[in-house]
N, C-alpha and C positions, 0 to 999 in steps of 0.2 A: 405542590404544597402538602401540607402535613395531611393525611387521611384518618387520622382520629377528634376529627370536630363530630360533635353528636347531628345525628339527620333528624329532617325535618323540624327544624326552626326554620322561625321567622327571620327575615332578612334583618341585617343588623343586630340581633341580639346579644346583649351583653350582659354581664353579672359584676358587683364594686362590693368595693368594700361598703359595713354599713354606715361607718363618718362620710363617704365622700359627698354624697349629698347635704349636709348640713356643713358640710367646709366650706362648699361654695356659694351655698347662701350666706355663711359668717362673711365670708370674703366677697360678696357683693360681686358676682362675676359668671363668667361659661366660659366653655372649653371650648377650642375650635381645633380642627385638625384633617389635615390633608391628608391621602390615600390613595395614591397613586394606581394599584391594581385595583382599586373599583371605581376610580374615577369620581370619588365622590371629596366633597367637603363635607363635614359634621359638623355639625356646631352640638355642645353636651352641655345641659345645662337643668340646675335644679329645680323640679317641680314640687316640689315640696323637705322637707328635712330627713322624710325615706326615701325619696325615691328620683331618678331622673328621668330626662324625658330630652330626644337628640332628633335632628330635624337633618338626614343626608340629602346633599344638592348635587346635582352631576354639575362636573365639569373635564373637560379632556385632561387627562392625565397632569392633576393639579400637582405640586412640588410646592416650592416656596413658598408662605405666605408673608405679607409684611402686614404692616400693623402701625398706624401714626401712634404720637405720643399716646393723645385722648382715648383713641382705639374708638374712632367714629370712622376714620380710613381704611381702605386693605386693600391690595391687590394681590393675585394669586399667579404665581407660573406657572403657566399650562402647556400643552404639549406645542403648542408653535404660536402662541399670544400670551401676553398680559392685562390681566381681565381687574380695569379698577374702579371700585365701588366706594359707596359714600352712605351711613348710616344715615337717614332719614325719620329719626321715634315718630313724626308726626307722621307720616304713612305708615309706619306701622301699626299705629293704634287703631287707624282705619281700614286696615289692610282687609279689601272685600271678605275674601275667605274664611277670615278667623278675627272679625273688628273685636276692637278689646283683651288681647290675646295676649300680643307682643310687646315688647317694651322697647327691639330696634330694630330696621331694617336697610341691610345692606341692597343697596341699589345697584345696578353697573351703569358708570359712566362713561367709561373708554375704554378701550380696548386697542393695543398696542399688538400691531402685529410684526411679531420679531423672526417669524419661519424658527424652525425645531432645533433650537439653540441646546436643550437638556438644559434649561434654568435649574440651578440647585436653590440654593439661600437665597432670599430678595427683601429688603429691607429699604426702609423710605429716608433718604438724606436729610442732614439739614436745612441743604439748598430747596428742598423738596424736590429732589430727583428719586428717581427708582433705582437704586443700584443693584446688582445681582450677580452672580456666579454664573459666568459661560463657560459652563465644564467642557459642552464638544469645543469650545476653540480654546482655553485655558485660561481663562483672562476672564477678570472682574470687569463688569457693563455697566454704564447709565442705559439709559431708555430714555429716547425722547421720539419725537415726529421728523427728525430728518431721515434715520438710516434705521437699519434691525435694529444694530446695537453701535454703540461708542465704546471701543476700550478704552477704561480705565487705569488700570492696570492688571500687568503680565507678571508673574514671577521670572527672576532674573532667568534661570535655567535653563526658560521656554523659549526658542530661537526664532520660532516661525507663527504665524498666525494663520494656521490652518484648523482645520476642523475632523481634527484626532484626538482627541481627548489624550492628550499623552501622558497628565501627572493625577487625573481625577482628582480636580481641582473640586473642593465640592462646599466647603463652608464658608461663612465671615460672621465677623462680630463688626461691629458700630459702635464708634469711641467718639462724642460732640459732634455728630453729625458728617462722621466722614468713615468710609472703610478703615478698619485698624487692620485687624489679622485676620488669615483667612488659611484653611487648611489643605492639606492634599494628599492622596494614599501614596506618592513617591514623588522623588525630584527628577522623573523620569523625560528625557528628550526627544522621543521614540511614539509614534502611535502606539496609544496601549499598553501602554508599557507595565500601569499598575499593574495589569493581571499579570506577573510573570511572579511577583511575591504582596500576594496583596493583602496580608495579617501584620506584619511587621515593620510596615518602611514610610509609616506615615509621618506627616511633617505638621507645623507651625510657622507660620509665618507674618512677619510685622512688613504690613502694605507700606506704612511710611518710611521706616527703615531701608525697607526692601531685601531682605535678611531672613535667611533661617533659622529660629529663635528653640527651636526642640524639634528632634528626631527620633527615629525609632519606635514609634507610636503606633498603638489596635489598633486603625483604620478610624482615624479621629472623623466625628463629625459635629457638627452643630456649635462652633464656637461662640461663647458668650460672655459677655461683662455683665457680670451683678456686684453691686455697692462695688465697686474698683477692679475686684479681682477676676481674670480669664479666667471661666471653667471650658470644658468639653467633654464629648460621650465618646468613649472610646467603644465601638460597635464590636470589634470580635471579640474581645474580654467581658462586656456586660458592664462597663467600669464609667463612673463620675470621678471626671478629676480637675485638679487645680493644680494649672499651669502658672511656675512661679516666671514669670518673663525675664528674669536676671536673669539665673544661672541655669536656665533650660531645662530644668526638671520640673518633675508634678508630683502633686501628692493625690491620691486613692483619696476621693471622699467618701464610696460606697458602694457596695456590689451588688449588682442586677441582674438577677435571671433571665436575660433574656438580650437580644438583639437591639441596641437603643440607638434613637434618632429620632432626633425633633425636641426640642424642649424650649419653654418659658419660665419666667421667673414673674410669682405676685406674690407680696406682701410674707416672705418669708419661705412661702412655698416652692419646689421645684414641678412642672409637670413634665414629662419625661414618656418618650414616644415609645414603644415597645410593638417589633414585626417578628411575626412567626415564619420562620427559614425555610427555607426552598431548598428541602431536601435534595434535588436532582440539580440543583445549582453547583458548577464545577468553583465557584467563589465560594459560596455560601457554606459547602461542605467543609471546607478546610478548616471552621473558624470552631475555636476551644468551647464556645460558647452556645454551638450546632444543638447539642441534645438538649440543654436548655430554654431553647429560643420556640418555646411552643404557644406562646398567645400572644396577640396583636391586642396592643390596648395603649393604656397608660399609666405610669407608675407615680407616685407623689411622695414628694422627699421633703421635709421638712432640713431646710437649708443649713440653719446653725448649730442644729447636733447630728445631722447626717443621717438622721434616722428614716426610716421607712414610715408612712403614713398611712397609706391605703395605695389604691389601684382599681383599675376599669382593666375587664378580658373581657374583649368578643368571642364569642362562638361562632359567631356567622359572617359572612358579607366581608369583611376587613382581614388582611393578612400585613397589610404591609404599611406602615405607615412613616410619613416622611416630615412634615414637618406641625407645630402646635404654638398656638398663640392664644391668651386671655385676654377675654373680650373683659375689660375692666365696667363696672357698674350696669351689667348686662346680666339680667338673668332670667329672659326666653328672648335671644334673638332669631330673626330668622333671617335670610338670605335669599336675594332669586337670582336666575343665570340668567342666558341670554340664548337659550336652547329654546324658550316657550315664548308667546306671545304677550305672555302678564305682563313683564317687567316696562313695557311699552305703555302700558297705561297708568304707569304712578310718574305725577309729572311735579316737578317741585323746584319751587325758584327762590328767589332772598327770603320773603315773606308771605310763602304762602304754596301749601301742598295743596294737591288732591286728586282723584283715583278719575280718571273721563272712563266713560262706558263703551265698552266693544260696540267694535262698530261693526255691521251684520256683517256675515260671511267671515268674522277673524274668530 
């Protein structure tokens, strides 16, 4: 990693612009965001119109998160399980540690154990299934209780179903409740094959069609649908763009200093994931975008003039960050895992929460 973070801070520390805490109170909401090399979820949210206040949760190497319509659901893709939670406000309010505090609390209630698939993207159907990106075998998954995983679908290209990562299959976007498109650093047939050119040869792809709809792309990730149109973050350029699905071209909505990946869309807003580069990375090095790519944070892009808004940089604790989702009318949630004993004692049913007391010796 980059060896010009300042020493001796506090874990986690970061610095924003001074709107963004008064944006997401206007906007009724928090930030949540996965972190792959620290293992953590954050949840960012404003404590007042100065200032934030961010709550990190271990989880094993989290990736994906989804997020129901309401944003009461989530599940997270972690390094060999799917860990899925259910907001709870009435345990939260009484949550022993901090009663009166929180306004939601993600709970975990299942947990899917799918062995170390590299979940990328995961996102909630409208069948209410889990769908997600199994970049080690190539192919788009449901998740249920009979097997790891169920493919979905394979891009045509992909011959075999093994567990080669051959086209570093990594994105999707959700169109009425069904995978639409989903992205990949190449149309490669070969273990590994992305790493042989992997700035230049990324794709676009329409799941229904089953067709290659745009080529030639920065190493696209994070596809998405806002009001109709496909956007994506193209990662070695630093670039937001809008992918016209006709004729296979994009137009540049906006240029990013840095490394991007992860992004949501509320209420006009873009948030937009931003990782600091792994100088000694024989990938990473390559990418035009290298001496740029120096704070891990998040960037906000105000969607219909493209303009720049503010921004969240760590200094500490976060370098890499993978994916971001707005907790819509949430603004101090908090989250537990399934690492500690707490989460065993908020117990909650149709009609009625509440917290049972440790029982000696827990």
């Amino acid at each position: 990693m980059q060896n010009n973070i300042p020493k001796n801070l506090a874990p986690f520390s970061c610095s924003y612009s001074p709107n963004v805490p008064e944006l997401l109170l206007n906007l009724k909401c928090s930030i949540a965001i996965s972190t792959y090399q620290a293992g953590k979820v954050v949840m960012l949210s404003p404590k007042n119109a100065e200032s934030l206040i961010q709550l990190p949760r271990t989880f094993a190497k989290p990736m994906g998160i989804a997020l129901s319509e309401e944003g009461d659901k989530m599940a997270i893709a972690c390094k060999d399980e799917i860990v899925v939670l259910k907001n709870s406000p009435e345990l939260a309010r009484f949550y022993p540690a901090r009663p009166d505090t929180y306004d939601a609390l993600y709970m975990p209630r299942a947990t899917y154990h799918t062995s170390a698939l590299d979940i990328h993207d995961l996102t909630w159907g409208g069948d209410g299934k889990l769908y997600g990106v199994n970049t080690l075998f190539s192919t788009i998954v449901s998740i249920d209780t009979d097997y790891n995983f169920t493919p979905y679908w394979q891009p045509p290209f992909i011959t075999d179903m093994v567990s080669e990562d051959r086209c570093h299959l990594n994105g999707m976007a959700e169109l009425n409740g069904k995978p639409k498109y989903a992205t990949a650093f190449n149309k490669g047939n070969t273990a590994q094959s992305w790493r042989e050119v992997v700035t230049t040869n990324g794709i676009m792809m329409d799941i229904e069609k089953n067709e290659i709809i745009a080529e030639n792309l920065p190493m696209p990730h994070s596809p998405r649908i806002f009001n109709g149109d496909l956007y994506v973050l193209f990662s070695a350029t630093g670039e937001l763009a809008k992918i016209n699905t006709e004729r296979g071209t994009y137009e540049v909505i906006t240029q990013i200093d840095g490394f991007v990946r992860g992004m949501a869309y509320h209420k006009e807003f873009l948030f937009i994931g931003l990782s600091r580069l792994r100088k000694n990375s024989s990938t990473f090095a390559k990418l035009s975008i290298a001496d740029k790519s120096l704070n891990a944070g998040v960037a906000i892009i105000h969607l219909p003039t493209g303009s720049y808004y503010g921004e969240i940089k760590y200094q500490a604790s976060v370098d890499e960050i993978y994916d971001i989702q707005i907790l819509p009318n949430k603004i101090r949630p908090n989250i537990l895992n399934t690492l500690k004993p707490e989460h065993k004692l908020g117990v909650s049913i149709p009609d009625k929460t509440f917290w049972a007391r440790p029982q000696p010796g827990e």
